[in-house]
C-alpha positions as CSV (number, residue, x, y, z in Angstrom):
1,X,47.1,91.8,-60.5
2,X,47.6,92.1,-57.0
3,X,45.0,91.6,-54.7
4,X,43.4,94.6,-52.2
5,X,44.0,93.5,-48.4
6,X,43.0,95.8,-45.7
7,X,44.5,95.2,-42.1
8,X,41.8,96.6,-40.1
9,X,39.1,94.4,-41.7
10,X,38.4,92.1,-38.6
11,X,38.2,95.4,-36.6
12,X,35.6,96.1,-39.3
13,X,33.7,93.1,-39.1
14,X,33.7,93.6,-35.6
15,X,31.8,96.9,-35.7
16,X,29.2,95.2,-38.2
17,X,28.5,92.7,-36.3
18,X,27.7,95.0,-32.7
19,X,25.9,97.2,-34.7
20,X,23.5,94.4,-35.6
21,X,23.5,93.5,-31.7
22,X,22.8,97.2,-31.0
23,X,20.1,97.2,-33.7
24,X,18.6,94.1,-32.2
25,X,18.5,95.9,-28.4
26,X,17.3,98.9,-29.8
27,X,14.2,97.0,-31.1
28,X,13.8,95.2,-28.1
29,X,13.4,98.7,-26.3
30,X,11.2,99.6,-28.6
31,X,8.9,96.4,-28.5
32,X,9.1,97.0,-24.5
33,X,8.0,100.7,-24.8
34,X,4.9,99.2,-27.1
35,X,3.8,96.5,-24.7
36,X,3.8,99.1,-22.1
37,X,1.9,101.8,-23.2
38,X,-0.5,98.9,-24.5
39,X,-0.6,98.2,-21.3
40,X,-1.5,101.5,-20.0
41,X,-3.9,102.1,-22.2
42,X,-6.0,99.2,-21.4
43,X,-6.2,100.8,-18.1
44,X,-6.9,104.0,-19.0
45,X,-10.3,102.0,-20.8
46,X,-11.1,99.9,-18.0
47,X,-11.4,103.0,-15.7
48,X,-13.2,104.8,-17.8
49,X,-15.4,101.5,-18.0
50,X,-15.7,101.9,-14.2
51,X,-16.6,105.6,-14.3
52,X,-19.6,104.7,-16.6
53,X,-21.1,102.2,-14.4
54,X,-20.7,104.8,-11.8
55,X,-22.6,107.2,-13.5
56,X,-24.7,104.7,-14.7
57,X,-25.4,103.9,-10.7
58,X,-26.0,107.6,-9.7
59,X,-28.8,106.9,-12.2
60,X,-30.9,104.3,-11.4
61,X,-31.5,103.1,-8.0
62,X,-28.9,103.3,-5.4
63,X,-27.0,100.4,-4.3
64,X,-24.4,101.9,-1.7
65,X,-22.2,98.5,-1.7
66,X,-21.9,98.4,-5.6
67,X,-21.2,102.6,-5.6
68,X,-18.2,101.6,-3.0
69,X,-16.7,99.0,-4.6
70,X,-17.2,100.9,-8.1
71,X,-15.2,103.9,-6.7
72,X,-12.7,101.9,-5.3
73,X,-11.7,99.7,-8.6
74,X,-11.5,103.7,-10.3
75,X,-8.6,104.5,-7.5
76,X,-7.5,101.2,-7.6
77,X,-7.1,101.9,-11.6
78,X,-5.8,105.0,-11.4
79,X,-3.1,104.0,-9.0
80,X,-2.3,100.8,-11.7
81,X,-2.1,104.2,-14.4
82,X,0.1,106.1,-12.3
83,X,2.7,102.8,-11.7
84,X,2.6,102.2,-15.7
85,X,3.0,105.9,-16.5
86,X,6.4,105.0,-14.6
87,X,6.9,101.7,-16.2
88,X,6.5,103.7,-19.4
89,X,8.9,106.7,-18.6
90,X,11.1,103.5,-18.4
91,X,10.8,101.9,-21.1
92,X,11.3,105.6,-23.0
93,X,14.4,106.4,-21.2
94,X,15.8,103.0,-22.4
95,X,14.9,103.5,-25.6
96,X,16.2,106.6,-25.9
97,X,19.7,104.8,-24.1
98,X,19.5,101.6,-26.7
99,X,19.5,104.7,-29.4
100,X,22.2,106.2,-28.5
101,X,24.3,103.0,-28.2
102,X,22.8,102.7,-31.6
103,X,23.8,106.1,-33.0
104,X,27.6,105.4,-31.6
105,X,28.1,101.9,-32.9
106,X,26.9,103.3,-36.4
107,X,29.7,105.9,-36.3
108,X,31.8,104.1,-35.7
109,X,31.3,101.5,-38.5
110,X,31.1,103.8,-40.2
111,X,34.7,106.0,-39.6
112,X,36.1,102.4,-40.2
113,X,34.0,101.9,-43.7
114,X,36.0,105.5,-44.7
115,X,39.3,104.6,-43.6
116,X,38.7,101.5,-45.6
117,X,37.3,103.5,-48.3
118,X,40.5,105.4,-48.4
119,X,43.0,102.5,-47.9
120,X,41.0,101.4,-51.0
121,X,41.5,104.2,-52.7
122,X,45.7,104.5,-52.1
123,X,45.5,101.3,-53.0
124,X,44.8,102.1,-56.5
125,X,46.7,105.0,-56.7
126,X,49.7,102.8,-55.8
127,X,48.6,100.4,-58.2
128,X,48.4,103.0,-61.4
129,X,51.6,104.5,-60.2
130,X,53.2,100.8,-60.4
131,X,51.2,100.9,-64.0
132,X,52.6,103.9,-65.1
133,X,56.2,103.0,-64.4
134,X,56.2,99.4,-65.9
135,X,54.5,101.4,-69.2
136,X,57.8,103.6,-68.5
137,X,59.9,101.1,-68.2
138,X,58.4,99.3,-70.8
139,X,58.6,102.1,-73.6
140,X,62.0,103.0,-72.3
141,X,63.5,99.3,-73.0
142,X,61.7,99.3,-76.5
143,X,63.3,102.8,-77.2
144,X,66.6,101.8,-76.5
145,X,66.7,98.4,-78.1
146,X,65.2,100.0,-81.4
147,X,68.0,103.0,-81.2
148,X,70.5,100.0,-80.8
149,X,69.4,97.9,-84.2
150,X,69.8,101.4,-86.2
């Protein structure tokens, strides 16, 4: 029986194995885009913790020093919001970049899976084409030696 051997299959293997790497960026991005917008939303809490002691302040007796430095931790927070509202429109766009390097590597594996699908598949049609004419040959030889002892 002979034995299937595709020529491309390190080329093959080679497409497996950076579309794991790619797979393993891409969720790397994606932990990075997590941490980040966990980070931002810890801000967004702790300024809204600062805007209810400010109310809270407006309230109750009026300490001028505290009121200061309670208005100036919300625009020190909200400046913190705006520079992780960048660091999370980065982390998106290389997300969305570690996808598409996803999205390429996987088509390609997977054109090379197909050709080697279809290699496959001539492979066996050359193989029951070799079957059919040894069965050819085979009845043909019988045929004539039987004609040959009558």
């Amino acid at each position: 029986m002979a034995k299937f051997f595709y020529r491309m299959q390190n080329v093959l293997v080679l497409k497996q194995k950076l579309e794991e790497q790619e797979k393993i960026n891409y969720t790397i991005a994606a932990n990075a885009l997590n941490t980040e917008q966990q980070k931002l939303q810890e801000l967004i809490v702790r300024r809204a913790s600062y805007e209810r002691q400010l109310s809270d302040m407006m309230h109750g007796l009026l300490d001028l020093k505290k009121i200061q430095r309670c208005r100036n931790s919300i625009d020190a927070m909200r400046s913190l919001i705006r520079e992780q509202l960048i660091n999370v429109q980065k982390a998106e766009k290389a997300l969305e970049e570690a996808r598409q390097r996803l999205d390429t590597v996987m088509k390609d594996r997977k054109t090379h899976e197909k050709l080697r699908e279809h290699a496959f598949e001539r492979f066996k049609e050359e193989l029951k084409a070799a079957e059919i004419k040894e069965i050819d040959e085979l009845t043909s030889y019988t045929h004539s030696v039987t004609e040959e002892e009558d």
